[in-house]
N, C-alpha and C positions, 0 to 999 in steps of 0.2 A: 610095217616096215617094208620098204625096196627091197625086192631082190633084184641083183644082176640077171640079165638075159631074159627076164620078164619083161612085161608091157608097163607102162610109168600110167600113175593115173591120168587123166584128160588134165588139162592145162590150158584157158583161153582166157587171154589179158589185152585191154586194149591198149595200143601201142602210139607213143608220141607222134609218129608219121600219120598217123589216123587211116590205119589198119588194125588188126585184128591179129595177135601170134597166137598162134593154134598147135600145140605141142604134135596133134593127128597130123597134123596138114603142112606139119616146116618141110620145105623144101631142100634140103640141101643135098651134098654127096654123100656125105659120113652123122651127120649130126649137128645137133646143135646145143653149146655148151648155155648151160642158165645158171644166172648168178641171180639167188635171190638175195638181198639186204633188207639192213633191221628200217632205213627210211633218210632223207633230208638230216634230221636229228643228231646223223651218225658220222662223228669229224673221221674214225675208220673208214667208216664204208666208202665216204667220199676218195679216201688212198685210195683202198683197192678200187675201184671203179675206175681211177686214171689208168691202173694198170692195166687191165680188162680192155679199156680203150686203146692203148698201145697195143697189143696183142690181138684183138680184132682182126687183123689183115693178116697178120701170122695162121692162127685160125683157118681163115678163109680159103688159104693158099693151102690149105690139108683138106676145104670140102667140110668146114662145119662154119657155122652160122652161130651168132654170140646174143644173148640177149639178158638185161638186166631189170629184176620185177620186187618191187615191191610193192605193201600193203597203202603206201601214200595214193593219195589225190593226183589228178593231174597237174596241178599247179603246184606241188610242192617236188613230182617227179621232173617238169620241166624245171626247176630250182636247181636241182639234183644233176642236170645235163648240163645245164649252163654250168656250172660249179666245177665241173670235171672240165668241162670244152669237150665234150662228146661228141663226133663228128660220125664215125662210122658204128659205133655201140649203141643197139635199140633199147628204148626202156619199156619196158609194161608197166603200168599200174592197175592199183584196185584190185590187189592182190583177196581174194576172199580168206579171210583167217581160217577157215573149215578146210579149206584148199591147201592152205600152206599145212595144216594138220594131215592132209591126205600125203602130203609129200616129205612127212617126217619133220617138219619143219619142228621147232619148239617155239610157245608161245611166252611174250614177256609185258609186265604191264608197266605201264607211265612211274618213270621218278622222279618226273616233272622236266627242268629246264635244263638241257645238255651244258656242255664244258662250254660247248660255243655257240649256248643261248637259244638255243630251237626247244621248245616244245616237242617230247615225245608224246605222241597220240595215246590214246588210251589203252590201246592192245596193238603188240606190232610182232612181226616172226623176226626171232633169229637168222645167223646167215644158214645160207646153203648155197653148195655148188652142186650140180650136177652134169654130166655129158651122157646125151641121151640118144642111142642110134638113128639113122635114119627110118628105122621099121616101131621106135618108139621104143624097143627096149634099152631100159637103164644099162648103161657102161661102167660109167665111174657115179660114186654120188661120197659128200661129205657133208655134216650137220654138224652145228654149233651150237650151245649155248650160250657164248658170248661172244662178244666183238671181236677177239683178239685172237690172232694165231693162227691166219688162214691159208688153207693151199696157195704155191704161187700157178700163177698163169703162166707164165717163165718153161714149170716144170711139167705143167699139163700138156703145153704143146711139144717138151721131150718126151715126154710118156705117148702121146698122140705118135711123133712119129716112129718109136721104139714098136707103136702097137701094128700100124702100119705097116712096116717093112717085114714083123714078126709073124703077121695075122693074130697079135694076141688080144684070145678070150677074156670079155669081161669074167672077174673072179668077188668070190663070195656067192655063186649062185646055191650052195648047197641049202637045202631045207630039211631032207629026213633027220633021221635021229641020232645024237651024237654019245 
């Protein structure tokens, strides 16, 4: 499990601009938000990603950096950008399934041919969001088991700036004993 205010595990996906996002090495002011998704297959994932893209610049204007990863190919994540019209939102792929297991992720396998006809792969992670500080410690994180019911982007970057103006503490960090 993530704790808040700890270090996130390593995270390096290669990325559609043909770079490298490197969770050690992002550069930003504050962070950088990751959305990972179940793949192409996914007529949800596809919404949320248009939103993510709208919100992108909102983001930025706070000093976090947006990135969208999943365990697809590069041909099926560039499918995935065009589909949305992704213009300022990075995509990762070749998400490693052990990886998404490292970041809490839950694992789901093939029920064959989606509602709008894609093939899910064999083994693909659920969602997750995460906002991750600039020093790598986890901020916010959320885990799915299924497609449906996902934080908005909307309310992360109220939260973003509530957190901002408040200086407030990622929460959940507690681990002793209850």
């Amino acid at each position: 499990m993530l704790i808040p205010r700890q270090k996130t595990p390593s995270l390096a996906v290669p990325t559609l601009d043909g770079t490298i996002f490197n969770v050690n090495k992002e550069n930003s002011e504050r962070g950088v938000v990751i959305c990972f998704y179940r793949g192409l297959h996914c007529p949800l994932c596809a919404t949320y990603l248009k939103e993510l893209e709208k919100q992108t610049a909102a983001f930025a204007e706070r000093g976090v950096t947006t990135i969208a990863i999943s365990s697809d190919g590069k041909e099926r994540t560039e499918a995935m950008a065009e589909k949305i019209g992704a213009k300022a939102l990075r995509f990762g792929y070749d998400l490693d399934l052990k990886k998404a297991r490292e970041w809490g992720l839950y694992i789901s396998t093939s029920r064959g041919k989606t509602s709008i006809g894609i093939e899910e792969p064999a083994l693909f992670s659920e969602p997750g969001l995460f906002m991750v500080n600039s020093d790598q410690t986890l901020y916010y994180g959320s885990v799915q088991t299924m497609p449906f019911v996902r934080p908005h982007f909307s309310e992360l970057v109220g939260a973003l700036d509530f957190a901002i103006a408040n200086n407030y503490p990622a929460r959940g960090e507690y681990t002793d004993e209850v």
